[in-house]
C-alpha positions as CSV (number, residue, x, y, z in Angstrom):
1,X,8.4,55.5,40.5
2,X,11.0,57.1,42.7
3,X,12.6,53.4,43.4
4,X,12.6,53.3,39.7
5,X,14.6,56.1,39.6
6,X,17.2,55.6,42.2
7,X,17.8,52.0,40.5
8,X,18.4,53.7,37.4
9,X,20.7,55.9,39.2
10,X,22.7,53.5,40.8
11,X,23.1,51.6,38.2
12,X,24.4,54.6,35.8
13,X,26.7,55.8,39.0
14,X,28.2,52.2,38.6
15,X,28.7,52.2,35.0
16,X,30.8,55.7,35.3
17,X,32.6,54.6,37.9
18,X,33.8,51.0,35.9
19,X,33.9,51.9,32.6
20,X,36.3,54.0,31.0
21,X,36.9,52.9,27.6
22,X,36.5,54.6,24.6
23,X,33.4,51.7,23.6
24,X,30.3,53.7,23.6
25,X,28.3,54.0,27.0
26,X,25.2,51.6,27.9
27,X,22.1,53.1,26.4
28,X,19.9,53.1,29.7
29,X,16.2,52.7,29.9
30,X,13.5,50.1,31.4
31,X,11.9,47.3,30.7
32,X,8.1,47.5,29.2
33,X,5.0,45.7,28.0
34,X,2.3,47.0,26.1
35,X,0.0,47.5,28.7
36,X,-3.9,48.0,28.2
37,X,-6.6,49.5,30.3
38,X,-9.9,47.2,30.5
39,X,-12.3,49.8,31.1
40,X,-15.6,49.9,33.3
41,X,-18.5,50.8,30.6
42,X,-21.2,51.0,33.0
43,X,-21.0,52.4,36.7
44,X,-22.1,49.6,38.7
45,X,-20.8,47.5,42.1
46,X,-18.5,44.8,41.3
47,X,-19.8,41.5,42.3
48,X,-17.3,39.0,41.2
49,X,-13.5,39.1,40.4
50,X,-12.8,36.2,38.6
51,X,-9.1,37.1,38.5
52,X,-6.3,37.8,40.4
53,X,-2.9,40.2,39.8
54,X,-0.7,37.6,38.1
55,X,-3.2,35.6,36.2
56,X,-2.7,34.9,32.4
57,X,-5.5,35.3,30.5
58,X,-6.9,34.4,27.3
59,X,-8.5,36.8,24.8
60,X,-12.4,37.2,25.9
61,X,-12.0,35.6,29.3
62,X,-14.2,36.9,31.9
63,X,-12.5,39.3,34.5
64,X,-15.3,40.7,36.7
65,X,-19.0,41.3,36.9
66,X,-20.9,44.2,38.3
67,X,-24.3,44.5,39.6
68,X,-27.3,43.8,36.7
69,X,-30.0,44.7,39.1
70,X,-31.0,48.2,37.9
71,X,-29.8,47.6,34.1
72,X,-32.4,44.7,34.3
73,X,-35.2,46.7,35.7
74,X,-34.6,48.8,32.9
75,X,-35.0,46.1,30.3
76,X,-37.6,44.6,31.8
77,X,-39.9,48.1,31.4
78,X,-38.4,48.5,27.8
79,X,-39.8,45.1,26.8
80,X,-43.2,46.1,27.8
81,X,-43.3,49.3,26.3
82,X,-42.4,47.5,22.9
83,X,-45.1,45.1,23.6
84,X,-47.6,47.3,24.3
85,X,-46.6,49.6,21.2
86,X,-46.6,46.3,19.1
87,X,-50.5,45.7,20.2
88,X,-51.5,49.1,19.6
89,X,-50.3,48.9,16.2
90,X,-51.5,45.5,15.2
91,X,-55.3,47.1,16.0
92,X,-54.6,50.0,14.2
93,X,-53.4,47.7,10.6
94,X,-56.6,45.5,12.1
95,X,-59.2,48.0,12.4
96,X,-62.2,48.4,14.6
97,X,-63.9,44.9,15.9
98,X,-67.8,44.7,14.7
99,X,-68.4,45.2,18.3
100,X,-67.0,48.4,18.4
101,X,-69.0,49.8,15.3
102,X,-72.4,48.2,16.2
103,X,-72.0,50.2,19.6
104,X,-70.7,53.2,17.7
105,X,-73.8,53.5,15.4
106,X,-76.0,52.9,19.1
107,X,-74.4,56.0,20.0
108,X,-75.2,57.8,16.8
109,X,-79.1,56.8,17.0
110,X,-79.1,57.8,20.9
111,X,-77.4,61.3,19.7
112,X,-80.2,61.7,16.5
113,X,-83.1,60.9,19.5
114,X,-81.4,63.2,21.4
115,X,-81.4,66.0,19.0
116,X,-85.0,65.2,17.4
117,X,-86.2,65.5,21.4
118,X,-84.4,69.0,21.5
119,X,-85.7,70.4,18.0
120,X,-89.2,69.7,19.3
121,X,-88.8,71.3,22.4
122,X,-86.6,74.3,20.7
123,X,-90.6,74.3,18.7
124,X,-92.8,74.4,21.6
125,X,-90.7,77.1,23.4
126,X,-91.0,79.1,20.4
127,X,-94.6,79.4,19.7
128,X,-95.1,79.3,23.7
129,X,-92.8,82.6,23.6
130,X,-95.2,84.3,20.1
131,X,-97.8,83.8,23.0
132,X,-96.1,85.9,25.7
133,X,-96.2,82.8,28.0
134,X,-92.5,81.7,28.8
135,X,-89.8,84.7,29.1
136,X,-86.8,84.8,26.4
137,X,-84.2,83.4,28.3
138,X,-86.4,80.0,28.4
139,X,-86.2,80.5,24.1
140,X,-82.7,81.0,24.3
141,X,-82.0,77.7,27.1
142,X,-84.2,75.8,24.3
143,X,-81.9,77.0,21.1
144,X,-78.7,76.1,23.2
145,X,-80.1,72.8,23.8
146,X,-80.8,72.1,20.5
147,X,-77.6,73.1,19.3
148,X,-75.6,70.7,21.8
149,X,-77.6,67.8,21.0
150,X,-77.1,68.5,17.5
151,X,-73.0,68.7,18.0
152,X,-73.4,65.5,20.4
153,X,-74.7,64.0,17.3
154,X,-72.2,65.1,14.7
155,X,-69.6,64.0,17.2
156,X,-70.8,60.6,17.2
157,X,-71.2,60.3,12.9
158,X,-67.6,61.2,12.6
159,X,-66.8,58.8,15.2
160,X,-68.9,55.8,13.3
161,X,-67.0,57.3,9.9
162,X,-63.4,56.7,11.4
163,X,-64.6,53.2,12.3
164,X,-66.2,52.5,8.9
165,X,-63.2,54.0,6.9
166,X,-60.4,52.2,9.1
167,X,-56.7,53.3,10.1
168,X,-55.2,56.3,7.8
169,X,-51.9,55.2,6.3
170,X,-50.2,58.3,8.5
171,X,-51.3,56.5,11.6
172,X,-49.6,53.2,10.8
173,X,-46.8,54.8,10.1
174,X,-46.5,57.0,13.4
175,X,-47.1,53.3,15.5
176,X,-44.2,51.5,13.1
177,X,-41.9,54.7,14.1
178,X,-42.7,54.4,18.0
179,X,-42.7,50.8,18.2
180,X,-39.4,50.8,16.4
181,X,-37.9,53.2,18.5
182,X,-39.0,51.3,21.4
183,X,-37.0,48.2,20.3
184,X,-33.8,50.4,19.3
185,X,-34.0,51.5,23.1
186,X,-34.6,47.5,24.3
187,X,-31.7,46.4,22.0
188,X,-29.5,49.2,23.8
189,X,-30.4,48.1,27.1
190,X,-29.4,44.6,26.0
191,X,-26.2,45.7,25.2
192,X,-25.7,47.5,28.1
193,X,-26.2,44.1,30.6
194,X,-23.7,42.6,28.1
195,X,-21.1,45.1,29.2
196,X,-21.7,44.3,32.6
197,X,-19.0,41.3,32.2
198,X,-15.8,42.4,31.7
199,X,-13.8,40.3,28.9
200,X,-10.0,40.6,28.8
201,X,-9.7,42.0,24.7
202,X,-6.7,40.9,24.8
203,X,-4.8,37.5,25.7
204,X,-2.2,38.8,28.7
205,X,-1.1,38.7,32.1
206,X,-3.6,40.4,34.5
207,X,-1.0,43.4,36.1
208,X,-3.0,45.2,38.1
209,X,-6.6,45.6,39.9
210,X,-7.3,48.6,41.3
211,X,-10.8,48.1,42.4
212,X,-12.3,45.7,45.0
213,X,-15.6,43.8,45.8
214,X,-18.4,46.1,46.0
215,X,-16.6,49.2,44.7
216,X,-18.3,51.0,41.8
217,X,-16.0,52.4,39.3
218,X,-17.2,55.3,37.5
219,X,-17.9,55.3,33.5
220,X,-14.6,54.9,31.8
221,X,-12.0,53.7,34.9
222,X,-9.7,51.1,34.4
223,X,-11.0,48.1,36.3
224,X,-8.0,46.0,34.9
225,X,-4.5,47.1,33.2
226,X,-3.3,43.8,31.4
227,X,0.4,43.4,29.8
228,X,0.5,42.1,26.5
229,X,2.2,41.0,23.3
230,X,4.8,38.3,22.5
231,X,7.6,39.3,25.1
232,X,8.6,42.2,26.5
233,X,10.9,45.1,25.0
234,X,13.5,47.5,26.5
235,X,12.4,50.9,26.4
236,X,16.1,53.0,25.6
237,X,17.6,56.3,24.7
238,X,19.8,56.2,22.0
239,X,22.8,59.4,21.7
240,X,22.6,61.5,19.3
241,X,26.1,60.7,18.1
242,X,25.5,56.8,17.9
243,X,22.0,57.4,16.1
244,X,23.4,56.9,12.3
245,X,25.2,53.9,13.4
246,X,21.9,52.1,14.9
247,X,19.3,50.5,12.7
248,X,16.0,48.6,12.3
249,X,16.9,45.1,13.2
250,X,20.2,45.8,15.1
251,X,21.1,43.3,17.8
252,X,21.8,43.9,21.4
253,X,22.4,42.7,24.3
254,X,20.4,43.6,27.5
255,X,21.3,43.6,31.1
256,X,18.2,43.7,33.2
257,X,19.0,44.3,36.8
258,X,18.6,41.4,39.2
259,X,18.8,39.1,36.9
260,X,22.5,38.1,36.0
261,X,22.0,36.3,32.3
262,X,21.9,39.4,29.8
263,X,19.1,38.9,26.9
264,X,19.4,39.3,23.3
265,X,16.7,41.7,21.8
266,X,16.1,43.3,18.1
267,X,15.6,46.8,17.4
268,X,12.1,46.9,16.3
269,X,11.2,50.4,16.5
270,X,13.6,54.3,16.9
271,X,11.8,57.3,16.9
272,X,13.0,59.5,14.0
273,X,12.2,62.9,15.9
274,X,14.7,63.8,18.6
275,X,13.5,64.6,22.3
276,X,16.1,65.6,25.3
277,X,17.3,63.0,26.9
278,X,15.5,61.9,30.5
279,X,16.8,63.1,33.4
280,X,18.0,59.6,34.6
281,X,19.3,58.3,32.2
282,X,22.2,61.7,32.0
283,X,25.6,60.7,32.1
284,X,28.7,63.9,31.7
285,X,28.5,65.2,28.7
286,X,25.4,63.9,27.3
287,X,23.2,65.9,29.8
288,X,22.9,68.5,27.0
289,X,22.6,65.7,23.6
290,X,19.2,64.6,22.4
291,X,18.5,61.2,21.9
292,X,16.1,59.1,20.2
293,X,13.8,56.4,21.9
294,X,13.9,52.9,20.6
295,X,12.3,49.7,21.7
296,X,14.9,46.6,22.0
297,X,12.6,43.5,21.6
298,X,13.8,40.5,24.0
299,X,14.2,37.0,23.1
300,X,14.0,33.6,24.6
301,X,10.8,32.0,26.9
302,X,12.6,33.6,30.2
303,X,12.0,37.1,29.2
304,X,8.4,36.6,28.9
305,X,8.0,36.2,33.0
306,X,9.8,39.5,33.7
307,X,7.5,42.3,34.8
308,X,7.7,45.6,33.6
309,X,9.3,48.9,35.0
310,X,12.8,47.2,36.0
311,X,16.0,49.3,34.5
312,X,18.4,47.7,32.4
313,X,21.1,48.7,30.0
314,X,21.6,47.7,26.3
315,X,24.9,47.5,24.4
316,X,25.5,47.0,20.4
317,X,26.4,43.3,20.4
318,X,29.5,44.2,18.0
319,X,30.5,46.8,20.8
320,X,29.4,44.3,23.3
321,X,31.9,41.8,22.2
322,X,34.6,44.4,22.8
């Protein structure tokens, strides 16, 4: 940034020190691309880098990879989940097997046995208690028998009655909602492995790369800045006092330092609110004029390999000519 500057010094230093006409002064700036950030969606190691700093690219080309291993793991446990949710509710819309209700109603019989067994002993305890031969807590052992055997055997008809009956409607409905928010999570997790490639969105030249084999950018990082669009456009400050006289579609022409053939660009965009003019680019008296930013659009198939950042200077063609 600071060899920016200098440049951009030097090369208004030179203009002050060769011209002094009464044509208006260069309008200074530096040459730009629309740059985008390709960013890392998922915090994983890089394991390929397809591409290197230079590249072109086509729109969706693969730029890097990063690690699926733990996304994967993740999927693979989501996938189970929704199958074992999709089972469960296939036997609830099935119902019970005729296996399970001819062992349900064996339960039920054993239960009634059970509890027939306890009312006759709950019987003999009693009239052995009119008799004074067994004390009252022996009575009371036999009542609380009874009454277990008798809940065992409740238990088990209500049991048979859910299997006879089949699935209530709310119980379907409860596996269709977790099943189905099983799969949402699944269909996430695909999406996520997708986003483990990188795609360029974008056809451009790959600018810059600021991560390396094995690295693991966080959420959101830039793992790839690509310049794009048509051709590249001089970024300049126009004067307050020349701003009436410059329009949409004007022509210029534009000397890009180190390069000794000037470019023709277009006017394509001027800001219509004023800011103060950047420190580099003041020359005398316009230290304390606002100017207005505008983007010079350069032509011809030569401008399209210059990189960005490099200063240059733009002139009016019909002041250019003079």
């Amino acid at each position: 940034m600071r060899a920016r500057y200098a440049l951009l010094a030097g090369s208004l230093a030179l203009i002050g020190a060769c011209s002094h006409n009464d044509g208006p002064p260069p309008l200074l700036g530096t040459l730009e691309w629309d740059r985008i950030g390709v960013p890392a969606e998922v915090s994983e190691p890089i394991t390929q880098i397809l591409v290197k700093e230079g590249d072109e690219v086509t729109a969706q080309q693969l730029l890097l990879t990063l690690d699926p291993q733990r996304i994967q793991a993740q999927v693979d446990a989501a996938q189970a989940d929704a199958q074992r949710l999709s089972a469960a509710l296939d036997e609830l819309r099935h119902g019970a097997r005729s296996e399970t209700i001819d062992a349900a109603r064996a339960t039920l019989t054993r239960m009634q046995s059970t509890a027939a067994n306890a009312k006759l002993a709950r019987e003999r305890a009693a009239d052995l208690r009119r008799k004074g031969l067994i004390a009252q807590v022996d009575l009371d052992n036999a009542d609380t028998a009874l009454r277990q055997a008798n809940a065992d055997a409740a238990n088990a008809r209500a049991n048979l009655d859910v299997l006879l009956h089949g699935t209530r409607a709310e119980d379907i409905a409860q596996g269709e909602a977790a099943l189905a928010q099983a799969q949402a999570n699944l269909a996430q997790l695909k999406v996520t492995v997708q986003r483990l490639e990188v795609h360029a969105p974008r056809a451009g030249r790959v600018d810059a790369l600021p991560f390396k084999l094995g690295d693991r950018p966080p959420i959101g990082a830039a793992v790839a800045s690509l310049l794009v669009g048509e051709a590249p456009y001089a970024r300049v400050f126009v004067p307050e006092s020349l701003r009436a006289g410059v329009q949409q579609g004007a022509k210029f022409s534009v000397h890009v330092d180190g390069v000794p053939q000037p470019f023709t660009a277009t006017l394509a965009r001027i800001r219509s609110e004023a800011s103060f003019t950047p420190y580099y680019a003041l020359s005398g008296d316009d230290a304390s004029r606002l100017t207005y930013r505008a983007e010079l659009v350069l032509e011809g198939d030569a401008a399209r390999k210059l990189p960005a950042g490099i200063p240059c200077q733009a002139m009016l063609l019909d002041h250019a000519a003079h």
